[in-house]
C-alpha angles and dihedrals in degrees: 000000000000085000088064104041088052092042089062094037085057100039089039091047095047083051098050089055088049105054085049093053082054098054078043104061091050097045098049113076104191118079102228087056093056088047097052094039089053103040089045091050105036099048087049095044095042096051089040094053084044099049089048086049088054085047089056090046099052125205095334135120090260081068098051089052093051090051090053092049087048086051094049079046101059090039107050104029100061082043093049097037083056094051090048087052102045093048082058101044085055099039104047121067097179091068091077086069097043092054135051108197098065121081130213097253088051092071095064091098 
């Protein structure tokens, strides 16, 4: 019962962030805060509804495989949501006028 219990407060919780990067991503117009509102979310809902899916496994090796998904997760989304950010930092000229907190000499690469 308390697994279960735990299991819907995780899943329910993943979901939650989810549905808020969602509303995030549209609501954001600048492309580095979509990028950050999605990287930051989705890392933290998917490993949230993951880790309730490996409660409701119990100890299995379904549950060593989601832990291992949770870890490439963690690893690869925040890298990936960097990369993502830096290509458009360099590529678009226009963002020097959109943000006020980078200066003309930082876009030199």
């Amino acid at each position: 019962m308390i697994r279960m219990i735990v299991t819907f407060v995780l899943i329910g919780s993943g979901l939650f962030i989810l549905g808020i990067a969602t509303l995030g991503v549209f609501r954001f117009d600048n492309v580095l805060n979509r990028i950050h509102v999605a990287a930051k979310c989705d890392t933290m809902g998917a490993v949230l509804f993951l880790s309730g899916l490996a409660v409701w496994a119990g100890l299995s090796l379904a549950t060593l495989k989601l832990v291992l998904i949770i870890v490439f997760l963690w690893i690869s989304n925040p890298v990936a949501a960097h990369l993502i950010a830096r290509t458009e930092f360099q590529t678009n000229a226009a963002l020097i006028e959109k943000c006020d907190t980078i200066d003309a000499e930082d876009n030199s690469g």
